[in-house]
C-alpha positions in Angstrom: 0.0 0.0 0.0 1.7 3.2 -1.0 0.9 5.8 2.2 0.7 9.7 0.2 0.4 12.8 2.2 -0.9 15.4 0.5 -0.1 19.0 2.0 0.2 22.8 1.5 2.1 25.4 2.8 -1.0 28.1 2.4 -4.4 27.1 3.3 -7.0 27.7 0.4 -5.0 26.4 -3.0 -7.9 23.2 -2.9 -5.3 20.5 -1.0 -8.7 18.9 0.3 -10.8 19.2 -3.2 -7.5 17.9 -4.8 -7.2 15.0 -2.1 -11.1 13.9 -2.8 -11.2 14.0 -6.4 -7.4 12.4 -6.6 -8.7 9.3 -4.8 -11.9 9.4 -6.3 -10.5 9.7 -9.8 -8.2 6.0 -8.8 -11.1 4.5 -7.0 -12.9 5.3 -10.2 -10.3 2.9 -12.2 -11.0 -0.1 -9.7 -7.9 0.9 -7.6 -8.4 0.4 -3.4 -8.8 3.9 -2.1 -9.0 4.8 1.6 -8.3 8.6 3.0 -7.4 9.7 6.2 -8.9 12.9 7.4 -5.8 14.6 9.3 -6.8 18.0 9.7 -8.7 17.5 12.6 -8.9 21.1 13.2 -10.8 21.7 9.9 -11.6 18.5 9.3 -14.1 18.7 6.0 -13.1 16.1 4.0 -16.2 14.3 4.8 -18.3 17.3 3.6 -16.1 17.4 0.4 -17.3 13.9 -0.2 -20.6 14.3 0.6 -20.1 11.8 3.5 -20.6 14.0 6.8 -24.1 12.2 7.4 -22.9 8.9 7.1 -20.4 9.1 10.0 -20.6 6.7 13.2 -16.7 6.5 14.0 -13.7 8.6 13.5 -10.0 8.7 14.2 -10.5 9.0 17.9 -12.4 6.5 18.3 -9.8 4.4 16.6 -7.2 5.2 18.9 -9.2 5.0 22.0 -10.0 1.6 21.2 -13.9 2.3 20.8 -13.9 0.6 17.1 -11.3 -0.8 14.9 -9.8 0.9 11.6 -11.6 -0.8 9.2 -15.2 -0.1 11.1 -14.7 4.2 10.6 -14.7 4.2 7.3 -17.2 5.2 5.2 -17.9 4.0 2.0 -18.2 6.6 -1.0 -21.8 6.4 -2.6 -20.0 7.6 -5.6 -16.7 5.2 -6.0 -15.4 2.4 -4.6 -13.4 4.6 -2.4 -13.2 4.5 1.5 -12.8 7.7 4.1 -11.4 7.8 7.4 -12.6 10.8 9.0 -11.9 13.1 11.8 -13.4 15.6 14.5 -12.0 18.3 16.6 -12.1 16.1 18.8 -9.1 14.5 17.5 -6.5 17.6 18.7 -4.9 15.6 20.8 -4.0 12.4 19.5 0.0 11.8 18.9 2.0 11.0 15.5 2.6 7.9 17.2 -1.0 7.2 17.6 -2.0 8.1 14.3 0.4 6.3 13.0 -0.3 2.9 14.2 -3.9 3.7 12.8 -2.8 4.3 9.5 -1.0 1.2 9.4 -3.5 -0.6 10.8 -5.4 -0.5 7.3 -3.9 -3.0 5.1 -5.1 -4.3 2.2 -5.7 -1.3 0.0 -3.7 -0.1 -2.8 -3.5 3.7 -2.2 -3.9 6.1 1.1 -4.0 9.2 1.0 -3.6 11.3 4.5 -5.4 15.0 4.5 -2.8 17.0 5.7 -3.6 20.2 7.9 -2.3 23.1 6.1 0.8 24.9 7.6 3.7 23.6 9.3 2.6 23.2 13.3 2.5 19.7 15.0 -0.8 18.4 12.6 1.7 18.7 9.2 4.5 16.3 11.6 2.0 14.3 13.0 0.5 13.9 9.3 3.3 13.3 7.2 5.0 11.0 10.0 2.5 8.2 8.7 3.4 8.7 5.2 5.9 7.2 2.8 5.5 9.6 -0.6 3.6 13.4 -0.4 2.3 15.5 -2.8 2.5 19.8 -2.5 -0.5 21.5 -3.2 0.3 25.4 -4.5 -1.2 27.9 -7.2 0.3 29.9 -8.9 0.2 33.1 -6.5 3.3 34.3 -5.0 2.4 33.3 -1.1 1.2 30.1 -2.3 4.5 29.5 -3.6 7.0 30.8 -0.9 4.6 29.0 1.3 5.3 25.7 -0.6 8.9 26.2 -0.7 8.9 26.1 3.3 6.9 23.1 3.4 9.1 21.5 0.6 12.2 22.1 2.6 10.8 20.8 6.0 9.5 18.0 3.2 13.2 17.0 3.3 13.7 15.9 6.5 11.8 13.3 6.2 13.3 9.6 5.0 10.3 10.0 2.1 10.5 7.9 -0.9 9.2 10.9 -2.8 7.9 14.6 -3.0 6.3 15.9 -6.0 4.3 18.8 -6.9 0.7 19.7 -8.0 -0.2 23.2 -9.6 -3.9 23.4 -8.8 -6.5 26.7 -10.2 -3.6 27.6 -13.2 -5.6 30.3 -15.2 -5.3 29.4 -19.0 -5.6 33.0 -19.9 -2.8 34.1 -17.8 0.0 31.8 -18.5 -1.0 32.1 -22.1 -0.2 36.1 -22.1 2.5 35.1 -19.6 1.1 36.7 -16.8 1.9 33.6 -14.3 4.3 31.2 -14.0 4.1 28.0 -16.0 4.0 24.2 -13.8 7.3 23.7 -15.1 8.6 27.1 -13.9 7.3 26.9 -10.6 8.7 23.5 -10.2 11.7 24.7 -11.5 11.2 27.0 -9.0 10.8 24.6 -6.1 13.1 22.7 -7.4 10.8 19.5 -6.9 8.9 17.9 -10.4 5.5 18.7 -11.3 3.3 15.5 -10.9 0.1 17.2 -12.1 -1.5 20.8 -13.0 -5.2 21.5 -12.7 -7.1 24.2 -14.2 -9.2 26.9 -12.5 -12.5 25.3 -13.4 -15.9 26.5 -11.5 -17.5 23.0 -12.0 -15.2 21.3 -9.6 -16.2 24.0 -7.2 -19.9 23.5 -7.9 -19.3 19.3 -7.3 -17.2 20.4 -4.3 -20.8 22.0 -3.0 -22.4 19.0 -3.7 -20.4 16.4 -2.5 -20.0 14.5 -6.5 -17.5 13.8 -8.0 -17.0 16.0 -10.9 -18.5 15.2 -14.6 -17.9 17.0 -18.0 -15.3 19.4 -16.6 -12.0 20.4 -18.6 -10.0 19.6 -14.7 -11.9 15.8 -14.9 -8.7 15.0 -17.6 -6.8 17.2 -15.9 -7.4 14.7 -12.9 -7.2 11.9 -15.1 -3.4 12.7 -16.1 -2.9 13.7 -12.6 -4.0 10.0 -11.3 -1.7 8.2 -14.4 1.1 10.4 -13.0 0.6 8.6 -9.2 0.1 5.6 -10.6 2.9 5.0 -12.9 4.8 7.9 -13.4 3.7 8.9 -16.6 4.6 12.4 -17.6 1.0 13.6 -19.0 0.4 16.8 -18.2 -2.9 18.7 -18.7 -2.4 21.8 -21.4 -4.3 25.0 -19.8 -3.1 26.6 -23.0 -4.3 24.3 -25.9 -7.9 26.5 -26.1 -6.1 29.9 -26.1 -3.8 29.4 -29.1 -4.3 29.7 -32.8 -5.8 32.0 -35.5 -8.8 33.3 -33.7 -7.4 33.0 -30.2 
């Protein structure tokens, strides 16, 4: 089971929505999907997923020894995939703790842990239980710089790999050249782009009501994105491809 943190420097670049659709998009292709809900101080992955009803257990009850692993999850009405979510409740639970429930789910092919955004004790405790992560950015200056710190800290960390997706890339601006590229900003970052994702307003309006997303131009984006993970392929989503030629 390969164990993926996914993480951001700056909260607000869409680390949950890319999380969500991610392991949707895999569960989608018959792949065994679980994620952990490790921001448990704004935990919403559940609400993401349309799932927030349908919870009975979370990750404190796992570690107190109320249910086992396997009997939090909740099963996506959409995919095949599984969630482990989280409460506020959850605050105080240590990296060791968390840990040993993560582990404690075998059998799956991917997990994918929600990490809080920042850097305080959730990001260590998060990315403590993981073995690969992804960095979540946009193209904004902050978002950037605040990747770059999260990158670094990424580092001390005996991960097998840290890769990077642009998420919200406006096509209009990088085709006039008024943002950075993916490839400059991983250039930047000095870590390789594993995915870019357009800004699209129907992944927002799937976000609101807890679907997966259908029809929109970030649904390939996503699909390249999950081939990426998968395999390593180097398919990249072109934001640019509708804004060139004669009448553009």
């Amino acid at each position: 089971m390969r164990k993926i943190v996914v993480t951001s420097g700056k909260g607000g670049v869409g680390k949950t929505t890319v999380t969500a659709t991610l392991g949707r998009t895999l569960a989608a292709e018959g792949y065994k999907v679980v994620l952990a809900d490790a921001d448990v101080g704004l935990n919403n992955l559940d609400v993401v997923l349309g799932m927030e009803r349908r919870v009975v257990y979370d990750l404190g009850d796992v570690v107190s020894g109320k249910c086992r692993a396997y009997q939090a999850l909740v099963p996506d009405f959409e995919t095949p995939l599984r969630l482990l979510p989280s409460s506020r409740e959850c605050d105080g639970i240590s990296a060791q703790a968390f840990r040993a429930a993560i582990d404690s789910l075998d059998g799956f092919d991917f997990l994918f842990i929600d990490c809080p955004a920042g850097i305080e004790r959730g990001f260590h405790r998060a990315v403590s239980a993981a073995e690969e992560a992804i960095v979540v950015t946009t193209p904004s200056a902050s978002a950037i710089r605040d990747a770059d710190k999260v990158i670094g800290l990424l580092k001390t960390y005996p991960l097998i790999d840290v890769s990077l997706v642009v998420n919200r890339v406006r096509s209009d601006l990088v085709a006039r050249g008024g943002t950075l590229g993916a490839a400059e900003i991983g250039a930047l970052l000095r870590t390789p782009p594993v995915g870019v994702i357009p800004d699209d307003d129907k992944i927002a309006l799937a976000q609101q009501l807890g679907r997966a997303s259908s029809g929109a131009q970030a649904e390939r984006a996503y699909r390249h994105l999950a081939d990426n993970v998968r395999d390593g392929s180097k398919r990249f989503y072109d934001v640019t491809s509708k804004r060139r030629g004669f009448f553009r």
